[in-house]
C-alpha positions, 0 to 999 in steps of 0.5 A: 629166382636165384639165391643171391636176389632172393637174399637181397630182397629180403635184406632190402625189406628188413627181415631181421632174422633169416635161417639158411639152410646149407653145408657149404658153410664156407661159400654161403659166408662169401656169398654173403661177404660179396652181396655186402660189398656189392648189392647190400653194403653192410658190415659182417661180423660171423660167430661161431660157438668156438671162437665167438666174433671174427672179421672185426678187431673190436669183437674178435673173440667176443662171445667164445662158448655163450650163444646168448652173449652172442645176441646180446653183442647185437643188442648193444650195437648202434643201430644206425649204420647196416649190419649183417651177423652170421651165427653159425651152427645156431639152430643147436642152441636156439631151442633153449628157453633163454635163447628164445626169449632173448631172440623175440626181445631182439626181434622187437628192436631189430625190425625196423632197423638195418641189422640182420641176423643169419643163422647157418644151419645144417637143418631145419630146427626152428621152435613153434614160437619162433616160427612167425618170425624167422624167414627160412631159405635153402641155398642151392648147390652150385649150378653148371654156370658155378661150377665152370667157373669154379674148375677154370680157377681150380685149373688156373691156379694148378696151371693143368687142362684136363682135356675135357670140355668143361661143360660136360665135366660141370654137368658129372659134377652136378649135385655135388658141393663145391668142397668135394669138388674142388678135392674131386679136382685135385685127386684127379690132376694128381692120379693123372688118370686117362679120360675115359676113366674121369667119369667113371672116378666122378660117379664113383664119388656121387655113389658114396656121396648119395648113399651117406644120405641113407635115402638114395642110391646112385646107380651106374650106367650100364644098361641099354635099350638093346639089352631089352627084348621087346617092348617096342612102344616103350623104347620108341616112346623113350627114343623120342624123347631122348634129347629133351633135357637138352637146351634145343628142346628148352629152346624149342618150347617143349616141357620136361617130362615128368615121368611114367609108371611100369605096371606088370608082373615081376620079371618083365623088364620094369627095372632093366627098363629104368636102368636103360633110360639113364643110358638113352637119356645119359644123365644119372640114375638115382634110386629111391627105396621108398621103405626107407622114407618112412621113420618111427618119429610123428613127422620124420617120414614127412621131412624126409620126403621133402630131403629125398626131393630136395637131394634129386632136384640138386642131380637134376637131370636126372632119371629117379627110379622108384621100385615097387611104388605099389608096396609102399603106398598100397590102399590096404597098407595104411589105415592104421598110421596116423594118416602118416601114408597119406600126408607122404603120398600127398607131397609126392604127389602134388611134387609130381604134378608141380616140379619144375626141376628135369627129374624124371620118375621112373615107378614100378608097380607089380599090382595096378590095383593096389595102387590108390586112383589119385595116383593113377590119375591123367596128368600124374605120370606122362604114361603109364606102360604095362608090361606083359609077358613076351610074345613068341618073338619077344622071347626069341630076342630075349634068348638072343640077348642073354645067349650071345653075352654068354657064348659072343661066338657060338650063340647061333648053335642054339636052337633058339626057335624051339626054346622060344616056343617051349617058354611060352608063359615064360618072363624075360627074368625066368629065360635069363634064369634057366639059361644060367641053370643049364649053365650051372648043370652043364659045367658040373658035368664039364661040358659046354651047355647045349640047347637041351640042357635049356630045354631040361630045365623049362620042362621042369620050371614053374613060371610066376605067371601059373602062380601070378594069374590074377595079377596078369588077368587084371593087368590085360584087362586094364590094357583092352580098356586103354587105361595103360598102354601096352609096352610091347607091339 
């Protein structure tokens, strides 16, 4: 249901007192002034701690500085005729005693009547005993249909083309308020930049915009599927599914995938493998660091939870990765917390099996086992892929890789059979390494690195695997059982 019914209908079946939460102050307020000229015709008075009434010449400047004035304003007026008022920042003040009597003695009055209190807030910040009558809604970011008509005024008025489609540029603007785009825009027009680079610029500002947020990270694209050795099942899993958060895949009646979980040893690919689907897929790349979600204050990790949902679904589509799932919500890590782990793991869950919105979650996991079984249940993710070590020809891939993006026209001198079948315990982590070692080694000497530099430095590397055997053990076993499925041929 959009906003603006969702609104309506409220305000068609007198809900007095409604909290909706936003920072975009300014487009709920016309939102609101055009629903009261169009859908709900009603007069609409706004208030603001600073300069008390506007938008009517009798209450200009009523109730500057005295929020209880404010409400006594409402209590005084004829009832007769509809009324919407705006209380803006409301919610500082609304868990003093006094307002909270005065808003249940309102509550009795204004029930059955055509008046409606809106108040505007930031946050949810609502007391106990004001909870049973006050109705509380989000209002959306703007959607892609918003936005476009948003950037056909803002090109209107600067009678300026961008030369960009203005599907794919609405679609980059996706989770972001209309005030940031419209300064977006603007900077934009005025920097004259070509257009290659307006993308980049966009993705620069959403990675500033999301890490204010102090839960998110917005990651650049930069890697692919081809800087992956290996892991054929998973890249053709991903293959296929390139294309379905478009509207042919809608249209065609597919559902949205809801994610899949990368288990096995560190090294083997499970964040290269994240990073890539955002660029197979081209929609963003948002990570959660899931430490993060959880705060010192009873009820804090649960509130952010629900903000760290609701933040991801506003950039849907979208890729959420989540590094190290394992740690966080591992059997043995909270017995102790109050039951705070599980309520989290809980919304989490119950998220996962019910969103409705394109956010695809990518978790990575290094040990299945400390996983709890409610989240490895069939219906959690679509799959769930362990990564083992590289096989021969994986390795050889592996080294292909990295070699031809250090030496793009020599990488073929290199003996990359023989490297290939020295590393045979090796992850794809730990071949990137002792190429960079070799590096390190050959330039202190100042000489190009050759193959035996390579060779030096696998004689004399201890992998994770020799230290990690039980981890892989336990994972291999998973695999025979067909409880995960192999990520490689």
């Amino acid at each position: 249901m959009h906003f603006q019914d969702e609104l309506r209908i409220l305000l068609s079946s007198r809900h007095s007192l409604i909290y909706i939460v936003t920072n975009e102050e300014e487009r709920l307020e016309n939102t609101i002034n055009k629903m009261a000229i169009n859908d709900y015709p009603s007069n609409v008075y706004s208030w603001d701690f600073i300069d008390g009434y506007q938008n009517n010449p009798n209450y200009n400047e009523k109730a500057r500085s005295n929020p209880l004035h404010a409400l006594e304003v409402i209590e005084n007026l004829d009832f007769s005729t509809s009324k919407i008022f705006i209380l803006k920042d409301f919610h500082i003040f609304i868990k003093d005693s006094s307002i909270v009597r005065k808003i249940k003695n309102l509550f009795r009055k204004l029930k059955n009547s055509n008046l409606h209190i809106i108040i505007i807030a930031s946050e949810i910040q609502v007391p106990k005993l004001l909870k049973e009558i006050i109705t509380i809604i989000e209002f959306p970011l703007p959607n892609e249909e918003e936005i476009i008509m948003e950037l056909n005024r803002l090109f209107s008025i600067m009678s300026t083309d961008c030369g960009i489609q203005l599907d794919s540029l609405a679609l980059a603007y996706k989770g972001m308020s209309i005030e940031l785009i419209r300064r977006s825009v603007t900077k934009l027009i005025f920097s004259q930049k070509p257009n290659q680079e307006i993308f980049e610029i966009i993705s620069k500002e959403k990675q500033q915009f999301i890490r204010q947020t102090d839960l998110l990270d917005f990651y650049p694209i930069n890697s692919s599927l081809e800087d992956i050795g290996g892991l054929f099942n998973l890249k053709q899993w991903l293959k296929k599914r390139s294309n379905v958060f478009s509207k042919q895949a809608q249209s065609y009646g597919l559902p949205a995938p809801k994610g899949i979980l990368l288990v096995g040893i560190q090294g083997t690919g499970k964040s290269l493998s994240a990073k890539a689907i955002s660029k197979q897929w081209n929609i963003p790349l948002l990570k959660l660091d899931i430490g993060r979600i959880f705060g010192g204050i009873v009820g804090e990790s649960e509130s952010k939870m629900r903000e760290m949902i609701k933040l991801s679904e506003e950039f849907a589509p979208c890729v959420l990765w989540i590094d190290e799932i394992d740690k966080a919500f591992s059997r043995v890590n909270h017995s102790g917390d109050s039951g705070t782990t599980n309520r989290v793991l809980s919304s989490f869950l119950t998220w996962l099996s019910e969103k409705q919105k394109q956010v695809f979650i990518v978790a990575t996991a290094n040990n299945i086992l400390n996983l709890p079984p409610e989240m490895l249940r069939k219906g959690r993710f679509d799959e769930i892929f362990f990564l083992d070590l590289p096989n021969l020809h994986e390795r050889s891939k592996i080294f292909q890789i990295h070699l031809i993006k250090v030496r793009p026209l020599t990488w073929k001198h290199y003996n990359i059979q023989y490297l290939s079948e020295l590393t045979g315990s090796f992850s794809g982590a730990e071949i990137k390494q002792s190429i960079i070692e070799a590096m390190h080694n050959a330039f202190y000497e100042k000489r190009d690195f050759t193959t035996n530099d390579i060779g030096d430095v696998v004689s004399e590397f201890i992998p994770l695997a020799f230290t990690d055997s039980s981890s892989i053990l336990s994972l291999q076993e998973w695999a025979k059982l067909g409880k995960v499925r192999q990520a490689s041929k």
